[in-house]
N, C-alpha and C positions, 0 to 999 in steps of 0.2 A: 504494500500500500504506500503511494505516496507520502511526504512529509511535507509539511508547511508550513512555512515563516510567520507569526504574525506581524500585521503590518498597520500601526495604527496610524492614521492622516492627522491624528489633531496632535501629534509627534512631532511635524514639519514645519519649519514655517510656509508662510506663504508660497516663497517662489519652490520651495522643495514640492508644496501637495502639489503644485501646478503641473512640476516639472511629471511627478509621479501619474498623475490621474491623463494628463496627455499622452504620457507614451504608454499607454496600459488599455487606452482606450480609442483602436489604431485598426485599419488606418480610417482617418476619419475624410470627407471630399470638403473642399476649396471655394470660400464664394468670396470672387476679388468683387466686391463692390466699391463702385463709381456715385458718389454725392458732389453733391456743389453748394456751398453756403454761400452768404451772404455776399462772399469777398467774392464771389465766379470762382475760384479754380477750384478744377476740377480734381477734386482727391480720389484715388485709387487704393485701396485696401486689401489683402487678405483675410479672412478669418477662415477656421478650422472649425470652428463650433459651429458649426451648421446643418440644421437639420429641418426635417417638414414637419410641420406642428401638425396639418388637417389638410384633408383634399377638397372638403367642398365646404366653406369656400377651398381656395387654395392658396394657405400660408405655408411660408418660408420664417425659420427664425434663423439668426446668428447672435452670436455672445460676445458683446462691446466690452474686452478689461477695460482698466481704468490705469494711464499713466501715473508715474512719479508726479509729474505737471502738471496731470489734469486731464479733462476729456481729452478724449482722442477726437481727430480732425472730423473721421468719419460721422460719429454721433453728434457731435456740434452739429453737423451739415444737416442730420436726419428729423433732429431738434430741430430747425432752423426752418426745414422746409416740408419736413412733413415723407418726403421720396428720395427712392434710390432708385439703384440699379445690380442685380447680383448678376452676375458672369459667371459662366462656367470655365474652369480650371484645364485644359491641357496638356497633355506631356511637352507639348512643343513650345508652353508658355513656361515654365519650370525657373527659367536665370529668369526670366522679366518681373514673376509674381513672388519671387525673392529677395529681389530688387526695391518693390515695392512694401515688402513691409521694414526696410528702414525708414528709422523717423526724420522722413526730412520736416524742415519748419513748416508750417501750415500757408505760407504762400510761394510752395511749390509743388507742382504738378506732377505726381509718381507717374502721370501717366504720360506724360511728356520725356523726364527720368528715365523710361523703362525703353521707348520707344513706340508705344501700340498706336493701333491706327481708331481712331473714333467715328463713331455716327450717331444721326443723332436719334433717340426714344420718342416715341408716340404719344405716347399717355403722363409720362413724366416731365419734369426740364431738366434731365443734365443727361450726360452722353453717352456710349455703349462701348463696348469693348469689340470692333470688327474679328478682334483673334478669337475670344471664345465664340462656340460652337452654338454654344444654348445662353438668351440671356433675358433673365426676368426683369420686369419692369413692377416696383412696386411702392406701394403708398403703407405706411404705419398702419397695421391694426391695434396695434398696440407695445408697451413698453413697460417692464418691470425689470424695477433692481431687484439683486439676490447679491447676499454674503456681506463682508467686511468689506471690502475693499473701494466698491461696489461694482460688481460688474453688471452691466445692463443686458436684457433679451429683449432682442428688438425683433419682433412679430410683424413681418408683411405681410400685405394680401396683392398678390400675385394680378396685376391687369393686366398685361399683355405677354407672351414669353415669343421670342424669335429663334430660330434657330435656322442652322444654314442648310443648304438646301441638300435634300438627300439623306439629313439625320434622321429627323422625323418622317414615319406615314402614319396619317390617323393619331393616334396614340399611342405609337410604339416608338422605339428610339435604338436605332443601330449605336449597340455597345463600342461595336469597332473604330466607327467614325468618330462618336464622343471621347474616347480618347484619353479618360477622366485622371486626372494626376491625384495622388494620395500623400497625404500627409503625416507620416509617423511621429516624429519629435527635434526638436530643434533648428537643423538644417537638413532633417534626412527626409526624403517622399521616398511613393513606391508609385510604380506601374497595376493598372489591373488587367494587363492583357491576356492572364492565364488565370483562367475560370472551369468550375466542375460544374454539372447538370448532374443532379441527383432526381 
């Protein structure tokens, strides 16, 4: 019979549960989302915490930490304006959305930084990410803090999604073409090109 460590999380500080409950909980997919506050530029983000809350309607959540400094660029923007934009993640964008999650100052443009090409959203005001594949366009349903530190879930609801052409039919979505880059811990991602059908 196996053995087992116990491992208790309120043992760590902060960055250590972080560091633990991320790599442990892997791999997790990538929503670079695109805001624009107040100032116009157009901020670029990573986050890893991303998940579907509900299909009907159809929300999306990601999980805003919280800087040394203070908000992060992206949540100001989200604050600010109510919309974003989630992108999907990849393999081909991997240097560029790593690129992007350094903190550059808040009047510069990770998406300008990275290189990506933009166009512009339907239903929202700020821009899209021509390189990802699949890209939600979405309005706040909602926002709640959780923990110490505070980190915020910010809950969209989904009006428009684009994708390029050939991914999507109907409602289905060629795995191969998306392409979906993974996130393990730090600086390490993974590929999901190798899949079991049970």
């Amino acid at each position: 019979m196996a053995e087992f460590d116990r491992i208790d999380p309120a043992a760590f500080n902060h960055d250590e549960r972080y560091k633990f409950l991320t790599a442990t909980v892997v791999p997790r997919p990538i929503a670079l989302v695109t805001s624009t506050g107040a100032s116009g530029v157009l901020n670029a983000a990573p986050f890893s915490q991303f998940i579907i809350i509900a299909a009907s309607p159809a929300l999306l959540g990601i999980v805003v930490g919280r800087e040394p400094e203070g908000e992060k660029d992206t949540l100001r923007n989200i604050k600010e304006t109510g919309e974003y934009v989630i992108n999907t993640v990849s393999e081909s964008m991997a240097e560029q959305v790593q690129l992007c999650a350094h903190p550059f100052p808040a009047h510069v443009s990770e998406v300008q930084e990275a290189g990506f090409t933009v166009v512009p959203a339907t239903t929202v005001n700020t821009m899209r990410i021509a390189e990802a594949v699949v890209q939600f366009e979405c309005k706040v349903h909602r926002m709640i803090e959780f923990g110490d530190s505070p980190a915020t879930l910010v809950v969209g609801l989904v009006t428009l999604a684009h994708a390029a052409k050939g991914v999507v039919s109907d409602h289905r979505v060629d795995h191969a073409k998306l392409q979906p880059l993974g996130r393990i811990s730090g600086r390490r991602y993974c590929f999901t090109r190798q899949t079991i059908e049970l």
